[in-house]
C-alpha positions as CSV (number, residue, x, y, z in Angstrom):
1,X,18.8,14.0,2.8
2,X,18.4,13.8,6.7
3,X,15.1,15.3,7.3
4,X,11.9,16.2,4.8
5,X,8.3,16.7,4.8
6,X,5.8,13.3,4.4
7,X,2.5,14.1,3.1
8,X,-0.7,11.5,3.4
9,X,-2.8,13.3,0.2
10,X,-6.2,12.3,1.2
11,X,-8.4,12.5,-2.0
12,X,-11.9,11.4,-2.7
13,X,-12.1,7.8,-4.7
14,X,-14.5,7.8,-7.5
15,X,-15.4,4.2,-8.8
16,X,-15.2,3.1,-12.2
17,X,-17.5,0.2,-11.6
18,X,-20.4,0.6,-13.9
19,X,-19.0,3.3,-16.4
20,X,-19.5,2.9,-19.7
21,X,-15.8,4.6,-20.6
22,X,-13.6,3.6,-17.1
23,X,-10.5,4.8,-19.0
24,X,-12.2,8.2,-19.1
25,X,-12.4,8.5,-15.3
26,X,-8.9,7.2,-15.0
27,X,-7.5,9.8,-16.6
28,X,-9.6,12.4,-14.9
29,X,-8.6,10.8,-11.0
30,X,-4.5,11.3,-12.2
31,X,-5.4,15.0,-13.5
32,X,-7.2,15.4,-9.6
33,X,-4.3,13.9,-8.3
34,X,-1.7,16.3,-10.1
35,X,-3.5,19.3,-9.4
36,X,-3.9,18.5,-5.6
37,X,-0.5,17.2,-5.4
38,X,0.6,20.9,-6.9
39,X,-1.4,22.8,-4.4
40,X,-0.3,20.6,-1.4
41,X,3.5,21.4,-2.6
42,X,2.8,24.9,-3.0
43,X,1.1,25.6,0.3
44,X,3.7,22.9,2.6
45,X,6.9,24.0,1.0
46,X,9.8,22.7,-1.5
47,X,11.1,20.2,1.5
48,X,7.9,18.1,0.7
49,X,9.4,15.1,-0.5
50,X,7.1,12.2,-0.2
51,X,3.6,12.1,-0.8
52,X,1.5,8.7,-0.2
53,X,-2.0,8.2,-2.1
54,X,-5.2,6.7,-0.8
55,X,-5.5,2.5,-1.9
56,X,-6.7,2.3,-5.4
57,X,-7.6,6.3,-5.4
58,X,-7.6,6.0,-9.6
59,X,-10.6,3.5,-9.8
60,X,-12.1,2.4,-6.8
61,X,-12.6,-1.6,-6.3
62,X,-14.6,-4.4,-8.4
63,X,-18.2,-5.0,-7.1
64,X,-19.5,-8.1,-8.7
65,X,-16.9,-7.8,-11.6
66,X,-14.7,-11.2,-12.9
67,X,-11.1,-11.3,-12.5
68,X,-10.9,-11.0,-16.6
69,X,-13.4,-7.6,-16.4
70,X,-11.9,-5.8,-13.4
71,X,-8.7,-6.5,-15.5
72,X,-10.1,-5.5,-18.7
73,X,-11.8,-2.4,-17.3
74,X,-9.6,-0.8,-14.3
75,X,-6.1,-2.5,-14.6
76,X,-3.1,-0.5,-15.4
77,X,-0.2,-2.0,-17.8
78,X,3.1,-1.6,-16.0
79,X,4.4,0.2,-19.0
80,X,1.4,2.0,-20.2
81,X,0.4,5.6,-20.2
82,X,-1.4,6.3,-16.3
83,X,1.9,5.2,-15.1
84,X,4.3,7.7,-17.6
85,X,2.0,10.2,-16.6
86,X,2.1,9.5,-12.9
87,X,5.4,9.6,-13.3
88,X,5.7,12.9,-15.1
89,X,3.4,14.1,-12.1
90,X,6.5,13.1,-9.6
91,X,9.0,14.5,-11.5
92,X,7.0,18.1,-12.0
93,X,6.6,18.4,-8.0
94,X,10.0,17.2,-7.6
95,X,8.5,14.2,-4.7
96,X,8.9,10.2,-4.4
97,X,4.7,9.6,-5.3
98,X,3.2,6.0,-4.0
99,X,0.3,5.1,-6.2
100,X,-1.8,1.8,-5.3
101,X,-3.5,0.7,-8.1
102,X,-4.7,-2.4,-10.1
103,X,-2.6,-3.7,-12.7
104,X,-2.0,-6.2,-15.4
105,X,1.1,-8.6,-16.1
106,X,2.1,-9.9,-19.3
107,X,3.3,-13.2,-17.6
108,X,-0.4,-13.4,-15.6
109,X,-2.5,-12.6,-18.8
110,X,-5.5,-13.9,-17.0
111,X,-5.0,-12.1,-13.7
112,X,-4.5,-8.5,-12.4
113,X,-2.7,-7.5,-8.9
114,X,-3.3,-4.7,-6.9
115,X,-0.1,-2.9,-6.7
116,X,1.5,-0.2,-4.6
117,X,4.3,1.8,-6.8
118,X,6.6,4.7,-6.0
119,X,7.7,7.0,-8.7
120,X,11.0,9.2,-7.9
121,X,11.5,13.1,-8.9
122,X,13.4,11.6,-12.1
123,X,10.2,9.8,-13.6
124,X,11.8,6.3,-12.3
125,X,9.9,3.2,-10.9
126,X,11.9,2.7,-7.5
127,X,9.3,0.0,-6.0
128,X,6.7,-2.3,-7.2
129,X,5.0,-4.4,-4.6
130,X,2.1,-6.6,-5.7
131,X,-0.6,-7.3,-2.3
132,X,0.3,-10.3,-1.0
133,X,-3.2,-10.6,1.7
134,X,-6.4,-9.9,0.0
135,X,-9.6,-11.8,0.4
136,X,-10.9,-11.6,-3.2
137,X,-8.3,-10.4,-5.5
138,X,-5.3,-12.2,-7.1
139,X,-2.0,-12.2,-5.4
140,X,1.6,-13.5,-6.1
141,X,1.4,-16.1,-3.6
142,X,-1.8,-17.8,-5.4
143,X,0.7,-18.6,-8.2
144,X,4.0,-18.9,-6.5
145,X,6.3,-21.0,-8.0
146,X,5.6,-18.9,-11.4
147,X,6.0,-16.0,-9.7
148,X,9.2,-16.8,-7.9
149,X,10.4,-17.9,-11.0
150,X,9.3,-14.6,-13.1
151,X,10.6,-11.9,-10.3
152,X,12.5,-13.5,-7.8
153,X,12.2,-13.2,-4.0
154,X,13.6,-9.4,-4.0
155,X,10.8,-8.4,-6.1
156,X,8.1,-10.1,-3.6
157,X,9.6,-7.8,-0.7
158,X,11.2,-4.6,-2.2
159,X,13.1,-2.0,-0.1
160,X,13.6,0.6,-1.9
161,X,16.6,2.6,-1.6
162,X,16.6,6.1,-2.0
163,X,18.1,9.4,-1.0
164,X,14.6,10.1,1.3
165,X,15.3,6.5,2.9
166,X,14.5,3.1,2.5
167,X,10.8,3.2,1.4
168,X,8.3,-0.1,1.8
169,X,5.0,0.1,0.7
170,X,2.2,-2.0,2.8
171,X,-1.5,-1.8,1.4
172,X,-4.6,-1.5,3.6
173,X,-5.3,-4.5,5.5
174,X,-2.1,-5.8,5.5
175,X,-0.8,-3.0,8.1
176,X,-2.8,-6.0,10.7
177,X,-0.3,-8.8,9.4
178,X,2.9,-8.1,11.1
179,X,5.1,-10.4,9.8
180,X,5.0,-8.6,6.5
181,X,5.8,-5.4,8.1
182,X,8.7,-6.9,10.4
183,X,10.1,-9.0,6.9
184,X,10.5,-5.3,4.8
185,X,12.1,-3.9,8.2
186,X,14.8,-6.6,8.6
187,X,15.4,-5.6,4.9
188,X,15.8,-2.1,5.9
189,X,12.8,-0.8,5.4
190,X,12.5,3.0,7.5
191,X,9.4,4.5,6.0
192,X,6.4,2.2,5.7
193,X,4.0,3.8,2.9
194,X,0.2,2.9,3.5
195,X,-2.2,3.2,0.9
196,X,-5.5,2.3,2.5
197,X,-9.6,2.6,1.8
198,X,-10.9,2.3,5.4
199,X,-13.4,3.2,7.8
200,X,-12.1,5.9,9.9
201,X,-13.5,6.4,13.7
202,X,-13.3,8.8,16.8
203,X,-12.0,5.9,18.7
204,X,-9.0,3.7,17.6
205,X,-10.0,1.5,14.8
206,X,-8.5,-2.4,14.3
207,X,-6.0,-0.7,11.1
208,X,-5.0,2.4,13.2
209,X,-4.3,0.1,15.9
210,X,-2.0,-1.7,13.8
211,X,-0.1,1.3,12.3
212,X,1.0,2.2,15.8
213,X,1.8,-1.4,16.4
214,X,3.8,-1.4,12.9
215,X,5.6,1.9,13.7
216,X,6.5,0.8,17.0
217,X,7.8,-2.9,16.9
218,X,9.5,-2.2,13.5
219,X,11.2,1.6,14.9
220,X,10.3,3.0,11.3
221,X,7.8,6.0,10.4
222,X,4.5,5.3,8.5
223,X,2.6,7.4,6.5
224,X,-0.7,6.0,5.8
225,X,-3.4,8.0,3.0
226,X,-7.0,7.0,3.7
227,X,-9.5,8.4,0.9
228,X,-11.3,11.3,1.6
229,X,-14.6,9.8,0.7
230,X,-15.6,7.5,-2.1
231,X,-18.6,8.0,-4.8
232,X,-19.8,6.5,-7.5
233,X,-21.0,3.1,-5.6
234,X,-24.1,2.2,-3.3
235,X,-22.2,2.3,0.0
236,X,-22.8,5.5,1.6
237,X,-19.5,7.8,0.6
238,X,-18.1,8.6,4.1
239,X,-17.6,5.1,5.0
240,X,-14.3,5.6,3.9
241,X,-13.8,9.0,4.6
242,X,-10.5,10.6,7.1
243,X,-8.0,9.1,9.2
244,X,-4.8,9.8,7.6
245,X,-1.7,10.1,9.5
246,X,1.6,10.0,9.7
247,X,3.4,8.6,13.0
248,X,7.1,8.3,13.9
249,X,9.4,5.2,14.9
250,X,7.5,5.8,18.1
251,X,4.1,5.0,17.2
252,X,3.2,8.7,18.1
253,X,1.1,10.9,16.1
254,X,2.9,13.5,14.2
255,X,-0.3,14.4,12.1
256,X,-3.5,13.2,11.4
257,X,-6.2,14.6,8.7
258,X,-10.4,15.0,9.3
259,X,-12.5,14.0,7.0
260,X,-12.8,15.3,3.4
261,X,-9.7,15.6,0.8
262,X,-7.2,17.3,3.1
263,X,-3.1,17.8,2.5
264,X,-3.1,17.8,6.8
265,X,-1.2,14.6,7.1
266,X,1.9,16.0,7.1
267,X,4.7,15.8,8.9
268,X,8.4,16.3,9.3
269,X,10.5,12.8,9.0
270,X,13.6,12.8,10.4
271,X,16.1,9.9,8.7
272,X,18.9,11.0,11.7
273,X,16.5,10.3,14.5
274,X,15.3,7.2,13.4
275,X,18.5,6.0,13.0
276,X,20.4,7.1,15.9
277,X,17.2,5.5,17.5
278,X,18.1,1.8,15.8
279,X,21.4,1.9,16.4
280,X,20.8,3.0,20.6
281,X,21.2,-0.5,22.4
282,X,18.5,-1.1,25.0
283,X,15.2,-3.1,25.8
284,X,13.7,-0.6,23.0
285,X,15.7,-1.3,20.1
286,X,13.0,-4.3,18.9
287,X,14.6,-5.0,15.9
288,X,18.2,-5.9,17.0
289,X,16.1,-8.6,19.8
290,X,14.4,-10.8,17.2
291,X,14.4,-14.4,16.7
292,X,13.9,-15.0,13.0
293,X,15.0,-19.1,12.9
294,X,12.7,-19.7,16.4
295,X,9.7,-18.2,14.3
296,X,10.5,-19.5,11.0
297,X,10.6,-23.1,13.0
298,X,7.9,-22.8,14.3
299,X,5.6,-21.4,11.3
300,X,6.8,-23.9,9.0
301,X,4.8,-26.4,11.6
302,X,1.5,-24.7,10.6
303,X,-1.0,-25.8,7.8
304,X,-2.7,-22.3,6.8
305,X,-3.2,-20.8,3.2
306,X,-0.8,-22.7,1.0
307,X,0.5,-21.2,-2.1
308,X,0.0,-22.0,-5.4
309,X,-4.2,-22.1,-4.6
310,X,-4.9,-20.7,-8.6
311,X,-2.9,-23.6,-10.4
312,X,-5.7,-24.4,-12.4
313,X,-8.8,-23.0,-10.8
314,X,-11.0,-20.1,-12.0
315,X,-10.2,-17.0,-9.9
316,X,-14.0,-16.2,-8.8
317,X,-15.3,-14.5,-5.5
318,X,-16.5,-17.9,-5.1
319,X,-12.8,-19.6,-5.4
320,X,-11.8,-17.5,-2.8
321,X,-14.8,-18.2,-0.3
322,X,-14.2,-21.8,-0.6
323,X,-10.7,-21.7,-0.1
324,X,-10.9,-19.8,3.0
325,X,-14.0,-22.1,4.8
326,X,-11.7,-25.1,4.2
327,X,-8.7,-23.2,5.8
328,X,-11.0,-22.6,9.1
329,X,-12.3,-26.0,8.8
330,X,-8.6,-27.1,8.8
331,X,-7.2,-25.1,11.7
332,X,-10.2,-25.7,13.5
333,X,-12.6,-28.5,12.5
């Protein structure tokens, strides 16, 4: 399949924080997302094929909440029943469906990660990347020789490849690290998925910014689902309301959705351009001019976060504010 239809399903986010039965609302956010999913198919056509979900659309984020009862409360098993019935969801629209969510690991009992998975139209799990940059939240590099060891290297970078292309998944923030962008791309990475809960502006904000940047230094497409407002919390609900897009190898616009849920991020990719485009020698071809052993010289010189931070310590807000004022105080005390 050369050419298909990307949709950015922008949905509203209601947060589980506080409820007495979370698993109740869980299930209720997957039946919202099959029935707009349905609709979305039905009104954009069969060639819809892909179809990217806001960050952590099923249960918002932990406000005040431990490590062991975000986990306990919001986090999905990677064999339980929100995933077999997100995958049944995929198969019944016939699309590839990226899901970010929080989940549990039976070899981390006493963390969660936030993940980003994509279901294909046969009910299969084609990708499973766990965040590796978040500020308050577990991530495979805090415990990375056990993690290494568990999944191997493949498993911290997946490419997964597919009939639609070689899908990577990047979660909200991390569209403004580049290096974990440019990594998935040198694995062959041609569609970026981005899951994302973020203010949206009239004038380019820091993450939009950096989805062009992505798009453009790594010649692959992006399709990026913001929420379409988020309830249930004391921040007002439009903070993270609109904004999603889809943009081409180009960093061009093909489509971008107001505020509100909205199926108008979508957007015809085309697999034959793109790659026609990386394969075109010239000063634009980005990928073919890199210097991966100058860069991994020169970053093995620098002292920043160091893996391995959660051996032994108790994975509180407060854990990960301490660790980050002695990394400033390092690089620049």
């Amino acid at each position: 399949m050369t050419a298909y239809r990307a949709l950015a399903l922008q949905l509203e986010t209601r947060a589980v924080t506080g409820l007495a039965d979370p698993r109740s609302e869980i299930r209720a956010a997957i039946a919202r997302v099959d029935s707009g999913l349905g609709g979305s198919k039905a009104w954009i056509g069969p060639d819809l094929r892909l179809v990217v979900l806001p960050e952590y659309v099923l249960t918002g984020f932990p406000i005040g909440e431990s490590v062991a009862a975000w986990r306990d409360k919001a986090a999905l098993a990677p064999d339980g029943e929100e995933y077999k019935e997100l995958a049944e969801i995929a198969g019944r629209h016939g699309v590839y469906l990226c899901v970010n969510a929080y989940e549990s690991d039976e070899h981390f009992p006493e963390l969660f990660f936030q993940a980003c998975v994509i279901l294909s139209p046969q009910g299969e799990t084609v990708l499973r990347y766990r965040r590796l940059h978040s500020m308050y939240s577990p991530s495979p590099y805090d415990v990375w020789e056990r993690y290494l060891d568990v999944y191997g290297m493949d498993a911290v970078l997946p490419v997964a490849r597919t009939e639609i292309g070689n899908l990577a998944a990047l979660a909200s923030e991390e569209i403004l690290y580049p290096e974990l962008a440019r990594s998935l791309a040198l694995r062959g990475a041609e569609v970026f998925c981005h899951p994302t809960s973020e203010a949206s502006a009239p004038a380019l904000t820091p993450k939009a910014i950096g989805r062009r940047a992505r798009a453009i230094e790594n010649m692959a497409y992006l399709v990026s689902a913001n929420s379409g407002g988020l309830s249930g919390i004391s921040i007002p609900g439009d903070s993270t309301n609109g904004g999603s897009e889809v943009l081409d190898f180009e960093g061009r616009v093909l489509a971008v959705a107001g505020p509100g849920e909205s199926m108008i991020a979508t957007a015809e990719l085309d697999l034959d351009g793109l790659r026609r485009f990386r394969t075109r020698p010239g000063m634009t071809n980005l990928l073919s001019r890199v210097k991966p052993a100058l860069w991994a010289e020169e970053y093995a010189r620098h002292d920043v976060e160091r893996p391995d931070g959660l051996t032994g310590a108790e994975p509180g807000r407060a854990w990960f504010v301490a660790r980050q004022k002695e990394i400033i105080e390092r690089m620049y005390g």
